[in-house]
C-alpha positions as CSV (number, residue, x, y, z in Angstrom):
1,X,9.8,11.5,13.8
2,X,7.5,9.4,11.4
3,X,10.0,8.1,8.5
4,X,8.4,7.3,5.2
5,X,11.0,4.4,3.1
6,X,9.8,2.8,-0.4
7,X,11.8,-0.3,-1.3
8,X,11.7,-2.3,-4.4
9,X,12.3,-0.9,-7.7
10,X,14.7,-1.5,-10.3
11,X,15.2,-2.8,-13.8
12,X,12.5,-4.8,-15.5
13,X,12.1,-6.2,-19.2
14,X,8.6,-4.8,-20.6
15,X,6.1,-7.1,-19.5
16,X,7.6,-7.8,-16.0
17,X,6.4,-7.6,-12.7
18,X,7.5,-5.5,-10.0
19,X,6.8,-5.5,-6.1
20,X,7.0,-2.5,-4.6
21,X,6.9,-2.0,-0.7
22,X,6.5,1.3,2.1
23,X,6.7,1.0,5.5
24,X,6.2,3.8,8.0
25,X,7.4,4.1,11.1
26,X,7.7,6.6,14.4
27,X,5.0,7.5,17.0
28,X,1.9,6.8,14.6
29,X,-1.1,6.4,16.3
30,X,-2.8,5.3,12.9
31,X,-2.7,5.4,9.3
32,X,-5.4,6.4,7.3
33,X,-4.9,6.6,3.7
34,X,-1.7,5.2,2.0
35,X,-1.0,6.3,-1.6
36,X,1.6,5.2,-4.3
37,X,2.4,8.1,-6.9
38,X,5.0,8.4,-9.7
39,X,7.1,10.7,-11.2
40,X,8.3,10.3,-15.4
41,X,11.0,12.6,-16.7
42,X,9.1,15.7,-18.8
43,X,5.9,14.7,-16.8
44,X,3.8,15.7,-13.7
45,X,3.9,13.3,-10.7
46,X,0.6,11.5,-10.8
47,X,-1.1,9.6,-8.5
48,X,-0.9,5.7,-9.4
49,X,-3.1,3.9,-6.2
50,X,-4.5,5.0,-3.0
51,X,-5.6,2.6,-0.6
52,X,-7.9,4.1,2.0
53,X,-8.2,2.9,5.8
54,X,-11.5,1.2,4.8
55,X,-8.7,-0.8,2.2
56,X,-11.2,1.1,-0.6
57,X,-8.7,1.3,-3.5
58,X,-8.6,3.9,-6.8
59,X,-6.3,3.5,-9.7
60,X,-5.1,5.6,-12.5
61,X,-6.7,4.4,-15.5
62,X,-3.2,3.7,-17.1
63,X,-2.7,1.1,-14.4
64,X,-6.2,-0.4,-14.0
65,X,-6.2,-4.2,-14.4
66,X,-2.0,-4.2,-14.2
67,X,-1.2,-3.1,-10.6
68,X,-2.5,-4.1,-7.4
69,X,-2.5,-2.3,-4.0
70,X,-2.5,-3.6,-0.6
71,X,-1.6,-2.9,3.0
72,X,-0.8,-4.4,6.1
73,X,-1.7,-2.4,8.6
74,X,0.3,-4.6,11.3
75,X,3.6,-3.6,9.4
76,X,2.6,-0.2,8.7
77,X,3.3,-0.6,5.4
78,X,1.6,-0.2,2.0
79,X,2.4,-2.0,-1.4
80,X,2.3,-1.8,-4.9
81,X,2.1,-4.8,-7.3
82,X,2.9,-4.1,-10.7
83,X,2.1,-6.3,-13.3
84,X,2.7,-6.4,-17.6
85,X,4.8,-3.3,-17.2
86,X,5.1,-1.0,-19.6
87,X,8.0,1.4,-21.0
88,X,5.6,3.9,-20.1
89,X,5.8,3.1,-16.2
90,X,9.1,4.0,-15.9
91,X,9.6,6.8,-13.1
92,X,10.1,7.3,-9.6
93,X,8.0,6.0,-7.7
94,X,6.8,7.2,-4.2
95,X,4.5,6.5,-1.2
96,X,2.5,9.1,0.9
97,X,1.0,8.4,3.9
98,X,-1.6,10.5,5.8
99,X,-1.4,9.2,9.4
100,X,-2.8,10.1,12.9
101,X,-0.8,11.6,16.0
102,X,-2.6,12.2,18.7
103,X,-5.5,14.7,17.2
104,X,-4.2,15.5,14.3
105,X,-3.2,14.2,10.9
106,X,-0.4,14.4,9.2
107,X,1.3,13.7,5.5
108,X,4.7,12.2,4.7
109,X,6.4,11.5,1.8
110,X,9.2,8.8,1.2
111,X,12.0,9.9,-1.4
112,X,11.0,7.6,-3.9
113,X,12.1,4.1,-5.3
114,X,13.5,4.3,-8.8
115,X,11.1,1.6,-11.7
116,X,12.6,1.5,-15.1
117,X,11.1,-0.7,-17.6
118,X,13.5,-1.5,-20.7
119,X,12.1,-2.8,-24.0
């Protein structure tokens, strides 16, 4: 059973910076891309960062310039640097990851890490 866990959020002044972290674990023969998304109250979820395999990133053009991703592929894990937060990035924040088992891939969600950015 692959398990999917986000760590990291919580309360931040505006302006603030944030670390957020996912690590994956379970019989994962490898991990392919690794994206952060976000959920604001009265909005669609929308996707913040992917990192691919190739560590090719993409970023939302609200967070351009202001958050970083990474991985470390040793760890399994993916994370999400978040710099000069805004109120606006407030939302729950969760990591996907589309992994291979034997042929096959696979997507899992973790159940999200709670950022809220006070003025």
């Amino acid at each position: 059973q692959v398990q999917v866990v986000e760590s990291g959020g919580g309360l931040v002044q505006a302006g603030g910076s944030l670390r957020l972290s996912c690590a994956a674990s379970g019989p994962i023969d490898s991990i392919n891309d690794m994206e952060w998304y976000r959920l604001a109250p009265g909005k669609q979820r929308e996707l913040v960062s992917r990192i691919t395999s190739s560590e090719i990133t993409n970023y939302a053009d609200s967070v351009k310039g202001r958050f970083t991703i990474s991985r470390d592929n040793a760890k399994n894990a993916v994370y999400l640097q978040m710099n000069s937060l805004k109120l606006e990035d407030t939302a729950i924040y969760f990591c996907r990851v589309v992994v291979t088992i034997g042929p096959r891939q696979y997507q899992y969600w973790g159940r999200g890490t709670q950022v809220t950015v006070s003025a």
